[in-house]
C-alpha positions in Angstrom: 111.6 105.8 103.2 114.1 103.1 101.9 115.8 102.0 99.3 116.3 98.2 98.5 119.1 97.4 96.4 119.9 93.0 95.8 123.5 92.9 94.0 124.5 89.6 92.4 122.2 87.1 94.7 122.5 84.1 94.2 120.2 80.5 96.1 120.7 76.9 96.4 118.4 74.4 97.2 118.4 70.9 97.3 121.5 71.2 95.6 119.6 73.2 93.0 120.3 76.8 91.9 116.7 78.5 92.5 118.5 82.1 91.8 121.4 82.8 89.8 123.3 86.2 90.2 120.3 88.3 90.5 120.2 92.0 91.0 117.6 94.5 91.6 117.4 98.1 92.5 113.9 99.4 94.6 113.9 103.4 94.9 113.0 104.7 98.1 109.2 105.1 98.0 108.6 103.2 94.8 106.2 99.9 94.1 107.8 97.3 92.2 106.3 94.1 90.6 108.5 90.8 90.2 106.4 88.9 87.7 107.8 85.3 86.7 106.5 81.8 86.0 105.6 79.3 88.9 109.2 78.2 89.9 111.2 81.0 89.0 112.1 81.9 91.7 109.7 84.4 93.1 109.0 83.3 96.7 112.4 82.2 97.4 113.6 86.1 96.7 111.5 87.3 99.1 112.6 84.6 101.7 115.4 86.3 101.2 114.8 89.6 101.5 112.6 89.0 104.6 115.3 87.3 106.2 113.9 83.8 106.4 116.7 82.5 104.6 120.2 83.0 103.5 121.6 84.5 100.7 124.1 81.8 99.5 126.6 84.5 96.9 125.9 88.2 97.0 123.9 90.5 98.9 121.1 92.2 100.2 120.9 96.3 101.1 118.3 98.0 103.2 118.9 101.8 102.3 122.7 102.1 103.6 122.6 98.9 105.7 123.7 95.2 104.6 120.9 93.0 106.1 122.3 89.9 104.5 125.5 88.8 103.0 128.0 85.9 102.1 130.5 84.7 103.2 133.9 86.2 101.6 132.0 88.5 99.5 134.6 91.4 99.9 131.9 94.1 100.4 131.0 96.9 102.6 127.9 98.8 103.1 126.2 98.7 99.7 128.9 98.8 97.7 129.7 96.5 95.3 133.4 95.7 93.6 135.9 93.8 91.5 135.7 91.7 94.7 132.0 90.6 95.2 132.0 89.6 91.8 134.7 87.2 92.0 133.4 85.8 95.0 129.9 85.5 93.0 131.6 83.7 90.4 133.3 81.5 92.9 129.5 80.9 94.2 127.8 80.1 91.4 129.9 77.4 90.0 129.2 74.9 92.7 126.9 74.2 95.2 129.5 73.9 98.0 131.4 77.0 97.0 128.6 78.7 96.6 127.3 77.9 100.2 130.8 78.9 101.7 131.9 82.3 99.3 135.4 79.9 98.5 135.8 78.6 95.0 138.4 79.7 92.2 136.6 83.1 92.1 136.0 83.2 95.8 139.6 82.5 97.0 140.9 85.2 94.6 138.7 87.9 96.4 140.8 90.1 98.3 139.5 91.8 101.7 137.2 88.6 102.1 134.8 89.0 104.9 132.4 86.9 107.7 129.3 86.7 106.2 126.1 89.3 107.3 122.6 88.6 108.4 120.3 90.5 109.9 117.2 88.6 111.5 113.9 88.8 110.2 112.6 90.6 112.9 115.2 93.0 113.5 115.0 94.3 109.3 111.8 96.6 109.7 110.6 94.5 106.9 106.9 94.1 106.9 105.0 90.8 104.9 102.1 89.8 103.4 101.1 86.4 102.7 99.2 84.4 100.2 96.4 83.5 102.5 97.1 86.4 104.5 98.1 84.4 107.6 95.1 85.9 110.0 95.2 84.6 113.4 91.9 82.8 113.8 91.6 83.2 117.1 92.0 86.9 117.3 90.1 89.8 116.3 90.7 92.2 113.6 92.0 94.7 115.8 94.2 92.4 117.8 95.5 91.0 114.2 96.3 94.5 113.2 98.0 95.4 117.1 100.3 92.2 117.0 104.0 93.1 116.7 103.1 97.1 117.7 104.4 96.3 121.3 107.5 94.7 119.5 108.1 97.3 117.1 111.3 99.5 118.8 114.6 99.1 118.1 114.3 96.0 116.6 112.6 96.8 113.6 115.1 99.0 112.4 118.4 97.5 110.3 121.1 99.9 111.1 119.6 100.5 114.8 119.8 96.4 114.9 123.8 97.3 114.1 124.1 100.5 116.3 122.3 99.7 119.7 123.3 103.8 120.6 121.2 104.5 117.7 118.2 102.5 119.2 118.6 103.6 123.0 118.4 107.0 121.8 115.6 107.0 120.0 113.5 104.8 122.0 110.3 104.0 120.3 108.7 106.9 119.2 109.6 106.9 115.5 107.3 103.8 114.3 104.3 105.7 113.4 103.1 105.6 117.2 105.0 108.6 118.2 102.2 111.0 120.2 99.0 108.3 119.7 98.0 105.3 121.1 98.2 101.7 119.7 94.4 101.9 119.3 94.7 105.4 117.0 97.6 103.4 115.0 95.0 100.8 114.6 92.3 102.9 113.4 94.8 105.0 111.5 96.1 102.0 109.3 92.5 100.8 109.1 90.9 103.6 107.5 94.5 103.4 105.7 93.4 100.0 103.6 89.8 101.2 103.5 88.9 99.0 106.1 85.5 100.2 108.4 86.1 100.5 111.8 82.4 98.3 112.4 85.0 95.1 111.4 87.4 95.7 113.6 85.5 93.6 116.7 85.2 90.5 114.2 87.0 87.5 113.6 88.4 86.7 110.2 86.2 83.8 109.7 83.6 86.7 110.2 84.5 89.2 106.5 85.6 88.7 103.2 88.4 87.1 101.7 89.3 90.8 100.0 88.4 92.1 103.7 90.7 89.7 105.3 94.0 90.4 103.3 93.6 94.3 103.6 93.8 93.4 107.4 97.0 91.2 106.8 98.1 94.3 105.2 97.1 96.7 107.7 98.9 94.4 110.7 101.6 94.7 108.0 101.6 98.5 107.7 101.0 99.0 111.7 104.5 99.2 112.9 106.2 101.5 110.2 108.2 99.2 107.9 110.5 100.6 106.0 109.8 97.7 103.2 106.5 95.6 102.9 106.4 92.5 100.7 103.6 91.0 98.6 103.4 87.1 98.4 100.8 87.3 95.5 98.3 88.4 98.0 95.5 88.4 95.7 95.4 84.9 94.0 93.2 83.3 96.2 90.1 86.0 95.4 88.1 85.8 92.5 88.2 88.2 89.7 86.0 91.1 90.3 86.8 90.4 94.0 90.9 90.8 93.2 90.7 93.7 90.8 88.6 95.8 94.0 91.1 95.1 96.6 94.0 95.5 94.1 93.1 99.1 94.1 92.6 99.5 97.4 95.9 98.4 98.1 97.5 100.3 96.1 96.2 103.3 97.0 97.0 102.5 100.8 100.8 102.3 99.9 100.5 105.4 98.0 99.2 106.8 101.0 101.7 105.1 103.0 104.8 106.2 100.6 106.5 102.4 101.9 109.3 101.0 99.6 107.0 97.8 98.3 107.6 94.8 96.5 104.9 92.7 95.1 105.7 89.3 93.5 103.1 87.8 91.3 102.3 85.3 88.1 100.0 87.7 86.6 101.3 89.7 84.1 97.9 92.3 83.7 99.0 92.8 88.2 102.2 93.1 87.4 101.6 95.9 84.5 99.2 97.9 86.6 100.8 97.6 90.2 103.4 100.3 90.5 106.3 102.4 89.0 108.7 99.1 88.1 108.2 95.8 86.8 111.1 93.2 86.8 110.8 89.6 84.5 112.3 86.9 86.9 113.0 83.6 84.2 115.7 81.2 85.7 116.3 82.3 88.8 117.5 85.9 87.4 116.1 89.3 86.0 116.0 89.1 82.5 114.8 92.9 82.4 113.3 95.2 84.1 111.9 98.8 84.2 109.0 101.1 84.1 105.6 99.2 83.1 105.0 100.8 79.5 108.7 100.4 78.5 109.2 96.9 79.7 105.6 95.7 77.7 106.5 98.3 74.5 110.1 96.9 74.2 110.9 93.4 75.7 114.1 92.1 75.3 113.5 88.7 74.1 110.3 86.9 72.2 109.7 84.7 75.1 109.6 87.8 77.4 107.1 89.5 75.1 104.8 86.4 74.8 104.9 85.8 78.7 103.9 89.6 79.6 100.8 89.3 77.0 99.0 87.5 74.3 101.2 87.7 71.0 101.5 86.0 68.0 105.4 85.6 66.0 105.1 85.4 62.3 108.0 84.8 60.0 108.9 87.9 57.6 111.3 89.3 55.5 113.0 92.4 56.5 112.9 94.3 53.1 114.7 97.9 54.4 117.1 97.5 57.4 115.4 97.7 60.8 118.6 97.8 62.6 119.7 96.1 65.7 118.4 97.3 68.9 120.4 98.3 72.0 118.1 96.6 74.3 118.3 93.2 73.3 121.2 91.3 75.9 119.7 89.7 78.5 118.9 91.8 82.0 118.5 95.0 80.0 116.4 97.6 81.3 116.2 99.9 78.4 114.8 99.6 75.3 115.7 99.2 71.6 116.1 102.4 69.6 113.0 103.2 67.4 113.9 101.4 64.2 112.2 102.8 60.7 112.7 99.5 59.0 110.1 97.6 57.0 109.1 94.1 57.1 107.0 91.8 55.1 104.9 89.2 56.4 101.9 86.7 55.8 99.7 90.3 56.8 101.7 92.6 54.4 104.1 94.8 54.4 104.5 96.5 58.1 106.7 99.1 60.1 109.2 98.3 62.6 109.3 99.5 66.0 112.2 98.0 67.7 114.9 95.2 66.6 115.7 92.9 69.1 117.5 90.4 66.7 120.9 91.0 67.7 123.2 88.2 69.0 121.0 85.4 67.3 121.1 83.8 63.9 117.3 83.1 63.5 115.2 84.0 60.9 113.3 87.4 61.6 110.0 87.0 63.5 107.9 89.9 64.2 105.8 89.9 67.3 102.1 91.4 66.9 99.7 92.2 69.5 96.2 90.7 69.5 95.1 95.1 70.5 96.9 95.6 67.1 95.3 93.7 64.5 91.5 94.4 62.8 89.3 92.2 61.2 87.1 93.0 57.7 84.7 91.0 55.9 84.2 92.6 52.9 87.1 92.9 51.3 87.8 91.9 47.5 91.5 90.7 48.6 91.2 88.9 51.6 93.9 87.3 53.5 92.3 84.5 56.0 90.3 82.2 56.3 88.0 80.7 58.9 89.0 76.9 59.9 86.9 76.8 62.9 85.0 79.4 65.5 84.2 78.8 69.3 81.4 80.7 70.3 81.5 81.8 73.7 79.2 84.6 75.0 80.1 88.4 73.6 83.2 86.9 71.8 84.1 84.0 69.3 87.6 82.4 69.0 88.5 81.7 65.3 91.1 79.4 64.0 92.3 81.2 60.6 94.5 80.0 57.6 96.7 82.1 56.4 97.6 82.4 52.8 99.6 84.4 50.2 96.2 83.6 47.8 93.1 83.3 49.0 89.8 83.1 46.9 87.6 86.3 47.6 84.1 85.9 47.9 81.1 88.8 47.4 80.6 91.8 49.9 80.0 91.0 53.4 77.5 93.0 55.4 79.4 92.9 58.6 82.6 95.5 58.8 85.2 94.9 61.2 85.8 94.5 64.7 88.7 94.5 67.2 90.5 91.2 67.6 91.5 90.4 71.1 92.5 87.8 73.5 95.4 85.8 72.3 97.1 84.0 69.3 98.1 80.6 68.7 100.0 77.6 66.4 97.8 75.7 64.5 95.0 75.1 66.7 97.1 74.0 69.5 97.0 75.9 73.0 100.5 77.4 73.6 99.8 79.4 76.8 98.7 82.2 75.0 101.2 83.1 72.6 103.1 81.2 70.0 105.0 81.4 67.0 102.5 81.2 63.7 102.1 77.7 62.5 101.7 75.5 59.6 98.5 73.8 58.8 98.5 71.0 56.1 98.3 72.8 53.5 101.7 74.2 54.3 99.5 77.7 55.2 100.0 79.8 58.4 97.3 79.0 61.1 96.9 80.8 64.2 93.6 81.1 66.8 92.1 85.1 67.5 89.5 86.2 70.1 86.4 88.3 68.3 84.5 90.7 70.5 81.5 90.2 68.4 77.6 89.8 68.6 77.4 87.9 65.4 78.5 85.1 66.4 76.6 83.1 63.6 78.1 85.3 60.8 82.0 83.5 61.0 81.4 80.1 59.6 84.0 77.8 58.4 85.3 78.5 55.0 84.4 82.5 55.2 87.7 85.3 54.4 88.2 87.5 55.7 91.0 90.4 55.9 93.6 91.0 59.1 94.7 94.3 59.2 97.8 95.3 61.5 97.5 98.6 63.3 100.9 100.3 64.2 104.6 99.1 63.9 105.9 95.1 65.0 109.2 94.1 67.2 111.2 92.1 65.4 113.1 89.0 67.3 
């Protein structure tokens, strides 16, 4: 297994900075989910790591081995020093210093070095397309066999640097070592879950799901000691993309291969593996295990990206304390805060403070899984604008008001509120800040799972209850 540690990476092109001093650490073993926005920068990391492309400033490790480098970075091995980060500086300030390692911060870097790169197809590195990449005129089997016959020396980084290394141990450490190609075949087959009928087909002859477990099985064939995901599951539909999810991860469990999926949704990212890192402007704004990442985000905009939210205004009434997770790139979380806040929904816990560093007034974040809905409440604290039926759910648009006119009992108790939140009737992606209607009340849009659709007509109240504590930003 292999480690994959990126140190202070930085991309130009076209003149444009595409990643800006980015740095990420893969265990050896581990699955790791880059989730960002279309144009953050996603593909063009893996380029990178593949070896398709340059790194322009930093650096790129594979285990012990430096597969790509800049010029004048100052580095060895997979260290990094006062040095790389004055070169990085250097980088970063300018396209053309950037491209070369010179620059103010560059020049100053003692013990500057030739730049590193290791091709593509001598890293060991294995990849998995979009599309999946099939070769049309081949059959499974002979999709899943190409590169086998290439996979010696070549595949490996530091045997790539140490040709003794290679000569000595031939090609019997790639997964091959006492089988045949065919048994690797059928090995890394039954692997992805794959039944050995399909192996005599063509792609244009199984599934789309079908089709990109074989990409990942030709992918998995020769040993890699990294594979990457290119969002390998976008192009299936949804029950479709949620079975071969599964079945991929379980092969790379299996397989115990250092993995890193890139992706642009956030439920994939959540669910894929033991890390999740949150690419926004060409960097890691923070990253970490799954549950800590989604429980704690550093930033508002990082909380409403990885899942519907809603930001209402409050008052912090006790202090909540700022949080030690909130600069940008952190990985760890606030501290647990015991203040109070007070909002358009009452008085509630906090969880974390992430306000530190920013002169805005306190917003606290609440999940759509947290709040709960009540219609027969004498003190209500909504009320119904508009509602969107739509199957086993309705989507209201609610007012909310410091004083709102109850009305009698309501026969229908509760329900859980889920989906997303949004400003004043107006699509935000998902997530938004709270907004003001014209009657200078909050409005923002839930999702009811509900089969009484009929039941939430304009101008009924209702109550919003928050379950559990808020994040403040």
């Amino acid at each position: 297994m292999t480690s994959l540690t990126i140190s202070g990476v930085s991309k130009s092109l076209g003149g444009n900075w595409v990643l800006r001093d980015l740095s990420l650490t893969v265990d050896a073993g581990s699955r790791t989910a880059v989730v960002g926005a279309s144009g953050s920068g996603k593909s063009t990391l893996l380029r990178l790591i593949a070896g398709f492309d340059r790194v322009d400033a930093g650096q790129i490790a594979l285990g012990d081995t430096v597969v790509s480098a800049a010029a004048g970075s100052g580095v060895d091995g997979a260290g990094t020093g006062a040095a790389e980060g004055a070169g990085r500086a250097g980088a970063v300030a300018g396209a053309d210093a950037g491209r070369t390692g010179a620059g103010a911060g560059g020049s100053a870097a003692s013990g500057a070095r030739a730049s590193t790169f290791v091709a593509a197809h001598r890293r060991g590195v294995g990849y998995v397309a979009q599309d999946g990449a099939l070769f049309p005129h081949l059959t499974v089997q002979q999709n899943i066999s190409f590169g086998l016959a290439h996979a010696g020396r070549a595949a490996h980084p530091d045997r790539a640097a140490h040709p003794d290394r290679a000569a000595r141990a031939g090609r019997t450490d790639r997964g091959t070592r006492g089988t045949s190609a065919r048994d690797r075949i059928r090995e890394v087959a039954e692997l992805v879950a794959l039944d050995a009928a399909l192996l005599s087909r063509y792609p244009h002859e199984i599934s789309g799901g079908q089709q990109q477990r074989v990409a990942l099985a030709r992918a998995l064939a020769p040993s890699p000691s990294v594979i990457l995901l290119d969002e390998p599951f976008s192009a299936l539909d949804t029950g479709l993309r949620a079975q071969t999810r599964q079945a991929v991860i379980a092969a790379l469990e299996a397989s115990a291969v250092t993995t890193i999926l890139v992706t642009h949704d956030q439920e994939e990212a959540l669910s894929f593996g033991q890390q999740i890192a949150v690419i926004s402007g060409g960097t890691i704004v923070q990253a970490g295990a799954p549950v800590d990442v989604f429980d704690s985000p550093v930033t508002a905009e990082t909380a409403m990206f990885l899942g519907e939210a809603v930001l209402l205004p409050c008052t912090v009434r006790e202090s909540a304390g700022a949080g030690a997770g909130a600069g940008a790139g952190a990985s760890a979380s606030a501290s647990p805060s015991r203040g109070v806040v007070s909002c358009a929904l009452g008085e509630l816990p906090v969880r974390h403070d992430h306000r530190a560093g920013t002169d805005r007034a306190a917003r606290a974040l609440i999940r759509p899984s947290q709040l709960t809905a009540h219609f027969d409440t004498v003190s209500p604290n909504a009320i119904i604008v508009a509602a969107h039926y739509a199957g086993d759910n309705v989507e209201l648009i609610l007012r909310l008001a410091a004083e709102t006119a109850p009305q009698g009992p309501q026969t229908y108790a509760g329900g859980t509120l889920i989906g997303y939140a949004r400003a004043g009737g107006a699509s935000t992606g998902g997530a938004s800040t709270g907004g003001a209607g014209a009657s200078g009340a909050l409005t923002i849009a839930v999702t009811l799972a509900t089969a009484e659709a009929r039941e939430f007509r304009p101008g009924r109240t209702l109550t919003l209850r928050v379950k559990g504590a808020v994040n403040l930003y």
